[in-house]
C-alpha positions in Angstrom: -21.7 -71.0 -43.3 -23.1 -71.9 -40.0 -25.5 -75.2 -40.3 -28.6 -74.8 -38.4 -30.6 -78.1 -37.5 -33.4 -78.6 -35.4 -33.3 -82.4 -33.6 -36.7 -84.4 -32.6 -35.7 -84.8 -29.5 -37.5 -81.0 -28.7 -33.6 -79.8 -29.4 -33.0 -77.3 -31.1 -29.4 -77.0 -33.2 -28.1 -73.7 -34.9 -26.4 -72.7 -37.4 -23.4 -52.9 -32.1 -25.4 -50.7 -33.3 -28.6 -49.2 -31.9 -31.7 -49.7 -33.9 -33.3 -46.5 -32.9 -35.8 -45.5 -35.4 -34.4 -47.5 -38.2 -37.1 -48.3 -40.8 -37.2 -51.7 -42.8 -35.5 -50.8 -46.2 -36.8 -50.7 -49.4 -34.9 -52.9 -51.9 -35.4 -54.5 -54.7 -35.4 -58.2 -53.2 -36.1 -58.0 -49.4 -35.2 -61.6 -47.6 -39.0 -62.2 -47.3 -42.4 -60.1 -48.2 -43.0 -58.7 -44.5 -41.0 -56.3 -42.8 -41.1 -55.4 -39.1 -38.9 -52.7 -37.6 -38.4 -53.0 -34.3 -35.7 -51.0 -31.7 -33.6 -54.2 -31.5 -33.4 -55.1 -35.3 -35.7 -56.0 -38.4 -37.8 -59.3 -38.5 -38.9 -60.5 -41.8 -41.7 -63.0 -43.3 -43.4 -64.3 -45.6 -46.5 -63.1 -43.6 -47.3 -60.0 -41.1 -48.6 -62.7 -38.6 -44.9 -64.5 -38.8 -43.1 -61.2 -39.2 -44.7 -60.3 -35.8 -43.3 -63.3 -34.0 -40.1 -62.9 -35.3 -40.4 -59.3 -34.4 -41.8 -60.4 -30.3 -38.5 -63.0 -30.1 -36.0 -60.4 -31.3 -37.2 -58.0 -28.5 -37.5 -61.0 -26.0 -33.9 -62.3 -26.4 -32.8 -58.3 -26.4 -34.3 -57.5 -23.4 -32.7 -60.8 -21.6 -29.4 -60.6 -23.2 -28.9 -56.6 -21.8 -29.6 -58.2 -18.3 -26.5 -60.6 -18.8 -24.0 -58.0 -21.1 -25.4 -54.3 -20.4 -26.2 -54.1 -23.7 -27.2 -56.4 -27.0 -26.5 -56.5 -30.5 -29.1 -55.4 -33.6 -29.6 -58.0 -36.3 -32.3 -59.5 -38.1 -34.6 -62.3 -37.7 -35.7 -64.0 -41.5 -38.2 -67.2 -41.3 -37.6 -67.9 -44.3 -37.8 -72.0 -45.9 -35.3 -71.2 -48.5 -33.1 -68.1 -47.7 -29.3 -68.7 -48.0 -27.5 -67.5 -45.0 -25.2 -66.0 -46.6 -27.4 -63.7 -48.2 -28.9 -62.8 -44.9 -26.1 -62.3 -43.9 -25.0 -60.0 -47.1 -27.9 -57.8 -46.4 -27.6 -57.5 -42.8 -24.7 -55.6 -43.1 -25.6 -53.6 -46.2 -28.0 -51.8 -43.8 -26.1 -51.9 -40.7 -27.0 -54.9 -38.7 -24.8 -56.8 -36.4 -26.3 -60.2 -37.5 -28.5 -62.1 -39.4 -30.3 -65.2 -37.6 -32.4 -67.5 -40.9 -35.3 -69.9 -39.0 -37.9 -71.7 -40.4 -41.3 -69.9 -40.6 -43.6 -71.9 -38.1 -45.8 -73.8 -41.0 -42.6 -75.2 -42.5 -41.3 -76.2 -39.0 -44.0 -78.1 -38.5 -44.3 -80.0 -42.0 -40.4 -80.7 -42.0 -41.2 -82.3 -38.0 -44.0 -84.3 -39.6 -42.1 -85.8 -42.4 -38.9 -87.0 -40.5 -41.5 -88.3 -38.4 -42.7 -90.3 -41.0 -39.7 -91.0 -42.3 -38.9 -92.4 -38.9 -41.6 -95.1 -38.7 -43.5 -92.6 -36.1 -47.0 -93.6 -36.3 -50.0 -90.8 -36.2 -50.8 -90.9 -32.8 -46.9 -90.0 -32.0 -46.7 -87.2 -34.5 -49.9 -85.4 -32.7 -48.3 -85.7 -29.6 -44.9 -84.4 -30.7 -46.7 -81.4 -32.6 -49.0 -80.6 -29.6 -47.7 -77.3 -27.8 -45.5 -76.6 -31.4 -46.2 -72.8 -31.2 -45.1 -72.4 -27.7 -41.7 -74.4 -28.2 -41.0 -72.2 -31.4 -41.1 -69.3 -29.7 -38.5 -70.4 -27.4 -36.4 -71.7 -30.0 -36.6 -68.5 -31.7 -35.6 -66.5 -28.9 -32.8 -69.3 -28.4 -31.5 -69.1 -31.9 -31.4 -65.2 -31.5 -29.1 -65.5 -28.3 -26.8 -67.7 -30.3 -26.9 -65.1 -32.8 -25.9 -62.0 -30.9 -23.2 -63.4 -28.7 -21.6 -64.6 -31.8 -22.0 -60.8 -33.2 -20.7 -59.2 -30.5 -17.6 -61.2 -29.2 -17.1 -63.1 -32.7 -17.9 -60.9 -35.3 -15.9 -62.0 -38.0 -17.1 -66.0 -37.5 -19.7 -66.2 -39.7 -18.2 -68.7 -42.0 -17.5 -71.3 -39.2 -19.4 -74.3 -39.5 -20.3 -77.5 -36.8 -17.6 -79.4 -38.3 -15.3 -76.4 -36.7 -16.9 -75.5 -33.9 -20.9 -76.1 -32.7 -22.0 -72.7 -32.2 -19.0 -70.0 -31.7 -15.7 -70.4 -30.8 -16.9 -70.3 -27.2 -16.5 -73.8 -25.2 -20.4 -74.8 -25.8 -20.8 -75.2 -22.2 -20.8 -71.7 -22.3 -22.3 -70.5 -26.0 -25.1 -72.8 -24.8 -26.0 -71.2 -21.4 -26.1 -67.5 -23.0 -28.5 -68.8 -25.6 -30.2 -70.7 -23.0 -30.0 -67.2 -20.9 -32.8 -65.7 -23.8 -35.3 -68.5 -23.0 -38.5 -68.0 -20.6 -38.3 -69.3 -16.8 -40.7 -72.3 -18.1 -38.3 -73.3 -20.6 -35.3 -73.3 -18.2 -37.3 -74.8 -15.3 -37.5 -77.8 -17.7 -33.6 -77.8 -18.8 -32.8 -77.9 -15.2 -35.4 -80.3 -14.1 -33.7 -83.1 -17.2 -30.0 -82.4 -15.5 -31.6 -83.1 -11.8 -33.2 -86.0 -13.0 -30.3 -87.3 -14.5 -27.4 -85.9 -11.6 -30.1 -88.2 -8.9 -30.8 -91.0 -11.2 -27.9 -91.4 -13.2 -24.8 -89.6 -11.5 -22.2 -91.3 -13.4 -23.2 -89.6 -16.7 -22.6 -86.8 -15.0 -19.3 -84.8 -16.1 -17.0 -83.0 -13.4 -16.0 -79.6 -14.2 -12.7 -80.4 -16.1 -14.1 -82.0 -18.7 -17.7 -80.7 -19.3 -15.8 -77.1 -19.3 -13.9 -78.9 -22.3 -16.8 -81.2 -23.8 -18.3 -80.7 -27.0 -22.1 -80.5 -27.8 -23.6 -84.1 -27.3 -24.9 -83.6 -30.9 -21.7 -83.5 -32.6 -21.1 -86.8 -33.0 -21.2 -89.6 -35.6 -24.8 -90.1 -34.4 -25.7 -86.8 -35.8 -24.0 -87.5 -39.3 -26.3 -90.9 -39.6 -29.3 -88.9 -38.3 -28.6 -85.7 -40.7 -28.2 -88.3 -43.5 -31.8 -89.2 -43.2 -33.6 -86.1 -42.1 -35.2 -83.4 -44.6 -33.2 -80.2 -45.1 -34.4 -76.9 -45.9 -32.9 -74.2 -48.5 -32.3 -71.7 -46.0 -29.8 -75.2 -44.0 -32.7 -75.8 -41.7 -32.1 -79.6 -40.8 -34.9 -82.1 -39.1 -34.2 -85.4 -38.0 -35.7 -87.3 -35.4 -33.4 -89.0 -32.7 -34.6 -91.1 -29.2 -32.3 -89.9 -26.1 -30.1 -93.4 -26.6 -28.4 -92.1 -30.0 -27.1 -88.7 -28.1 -25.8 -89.2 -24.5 -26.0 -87.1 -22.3 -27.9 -84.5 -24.3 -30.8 -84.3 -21.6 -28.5 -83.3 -19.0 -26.2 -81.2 -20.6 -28.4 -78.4 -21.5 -29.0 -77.5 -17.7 -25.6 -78.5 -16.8 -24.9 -75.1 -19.1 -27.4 -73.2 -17.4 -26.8 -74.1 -13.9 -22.9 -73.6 -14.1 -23.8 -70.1 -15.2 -26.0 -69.0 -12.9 -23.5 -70.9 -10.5 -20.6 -68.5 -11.5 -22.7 -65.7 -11.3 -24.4 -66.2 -8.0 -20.8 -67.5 -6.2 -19.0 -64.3 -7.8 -22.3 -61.6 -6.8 -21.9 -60.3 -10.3 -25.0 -60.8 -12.7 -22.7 -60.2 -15.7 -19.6 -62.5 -14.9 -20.2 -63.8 -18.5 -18.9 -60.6 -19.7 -15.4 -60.8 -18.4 -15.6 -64.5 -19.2 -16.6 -64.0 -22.8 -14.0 -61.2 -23.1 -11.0 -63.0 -22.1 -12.5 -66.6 -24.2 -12.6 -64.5 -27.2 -9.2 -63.0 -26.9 -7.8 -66.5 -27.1 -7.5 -67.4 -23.1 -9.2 -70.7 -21.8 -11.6 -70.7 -18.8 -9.2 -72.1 -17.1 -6.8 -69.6 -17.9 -8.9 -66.3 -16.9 -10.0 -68.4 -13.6 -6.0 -68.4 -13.0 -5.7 -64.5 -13.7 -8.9 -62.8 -12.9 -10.9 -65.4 -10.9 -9.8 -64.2 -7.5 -10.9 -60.5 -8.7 -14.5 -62.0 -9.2 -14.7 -63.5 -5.7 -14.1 -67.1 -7.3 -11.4 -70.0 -6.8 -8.1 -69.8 -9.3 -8.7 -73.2 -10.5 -11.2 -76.3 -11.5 -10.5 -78.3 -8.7 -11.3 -75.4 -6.0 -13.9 -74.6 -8.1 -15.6 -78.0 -8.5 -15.4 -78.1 -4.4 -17.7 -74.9 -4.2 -20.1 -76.2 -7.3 -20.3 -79.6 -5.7 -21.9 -78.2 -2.4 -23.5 -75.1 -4.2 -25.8 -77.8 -6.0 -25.9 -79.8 -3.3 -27.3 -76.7 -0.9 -28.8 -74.6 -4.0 -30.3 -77.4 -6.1 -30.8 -80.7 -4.9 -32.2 -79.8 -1.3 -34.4 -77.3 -3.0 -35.6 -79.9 -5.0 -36.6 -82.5 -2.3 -38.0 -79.7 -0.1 -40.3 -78.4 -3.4 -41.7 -82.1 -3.2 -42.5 -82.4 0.5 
């Protein structure tokens, strides 16, 4: 069962058919009360105000996820507080659906935040200010958790029953399962993913990972840090986690999110194709390595046929694309 966690640090942690007209079904025990059918899957709720959201996130990430891979899976989108996964996931094929993504209805989000708050030693004042904006950042989280969800559906179907202890996300490298779900957030949510890996690339370069091994690093949350912080940190029934962590207990996890993002956007800028994750994924899921399909195709896609060349061009792509941008956007 993928283990879904959500970490204080504003970090969020998870864990094809065509929609059409399809209706929510009637059955005995729906995963929550509401029901909203949209053309990209079914959200549920306990209310019609969550229901909606859930519906708005599924159709958000959809829309952004066709841009990338021509086309995106239909699953369903549960905030539910005590929902097994398992069951969600049960249902979701019952009636069809690709995948089933369980979150945390917005009201339980922000209870769980305040207790590990508390259970922190965060004072009052510091809980306000980590609430304020809550409903903005769990829309993007939703949308997120759905992109996580349907590029695990569509090149990883039968993966369900992985877990972080096996992999953090899919079987992808998480450089790469984190851009796509990264991919399904809004421009102002990126803008600040890349704005953390520009302030640490300037301020501290040396935590900054060359190509060979970010292509090859694992999550900056799987480590024994997380363990001690999951140890202390309420859990919901649905395997909704909360635990609050300072940026010192999980380094490099500021930087790491836009490294994802901007070596995407990289590959797909350098190679003029919009949808080089598709080839990428493709090959990754059939069992080759990045650096493998770089060997074989990456000459095909207008890119080098190894790290090292490729680093060379990424090194003065960020330099040209990213960094003078950057000073010239303060001037």
């Amino acid at each position: 069962m993928l283990k879904q966690f959500a970490v204080m640090t504003l970090l969020a942690i998870p864990g094809v058919a065509t929609a059409g007209d399809r209706q929510c079904p009637e059955v005995e025990a729906p995963p929550a009360p509401v029901c909203v059918s949209t053309p990209h899957g079914l959200a549920y709720a306990d209310t019609g105000e969550e229901a909606h959201r859930a519906a708005d996130a599924l159709g958000d990430a959809a829309r952004h996820y066709m841009l990338h891979f021509g086309r995106a899976p239909v699953g369903t989108l549960i905030l539910s507080t005590d929902l097994d996964p398992l069951v969600a996931n049960d249902h979701a094929r019952a009636h069809g659906l690709d995948y089933a993504q369980v979150w945390l209805p917005a009201s339980a989000k922000r209870a769980m935040t305040e207790r590990a708050m508390r259970q922190a030693g965060v004072d009052r004042a510091g809980i306000t200010r980590a609430l304020a904006g809550a409903a903005e950042r769990e829309a993007v989280t939703l949308r997120h958790e759905v992109g996580h969800a349907m590029y695990a559906a569509m090149y990883w179907p039968h993966a369900a029953g992985a877990s972080l202890q096996v992999r953090y996300g899919t079987p992808a490298p998480d450089w790469l399962d984190e851009a796509v779900a990264i991919l399904m957030e809004p421009p102002e949510a990126q803008a600040r993913h890349l704005e953390s890996f520009i302030d640490a690339a300037k301020h501290r370069p040396q935590t900054i990972p060359g190509l060979t091994d970010f292509l090859q690093a694992e999550h900056p949350v799987r480590s024994a840090a997380l363990a001690r912080a999951l140890s202390r940190g309420p859990r919901s029934g649905s395997g909704v986690q909360m635990v609050v962590a300072d940026g010192g207990e999980f380094p490099g996890v500021d930087s790491f999110y836009g490294q994802s993002l901007l070596l995407a956007l990289f590959l797909a800028e350098t190679s003029g194709d919009p949808r080089i994750l598709v080839p990428i994924s493709a090959a990754v899921a059939g069992g080759a390595t990045f650096d493998q399909w770089l060997a074989s195709d990456g000459a095909a896609h207008g890119l080098p046929i190894d790290v090292p060349a490729l680093q060379a061009l990424w090194d003065g792509w960020l330099k040209s694309q990213v960094f003078q941008r950057g000073r010239g956007g303060k001037g």
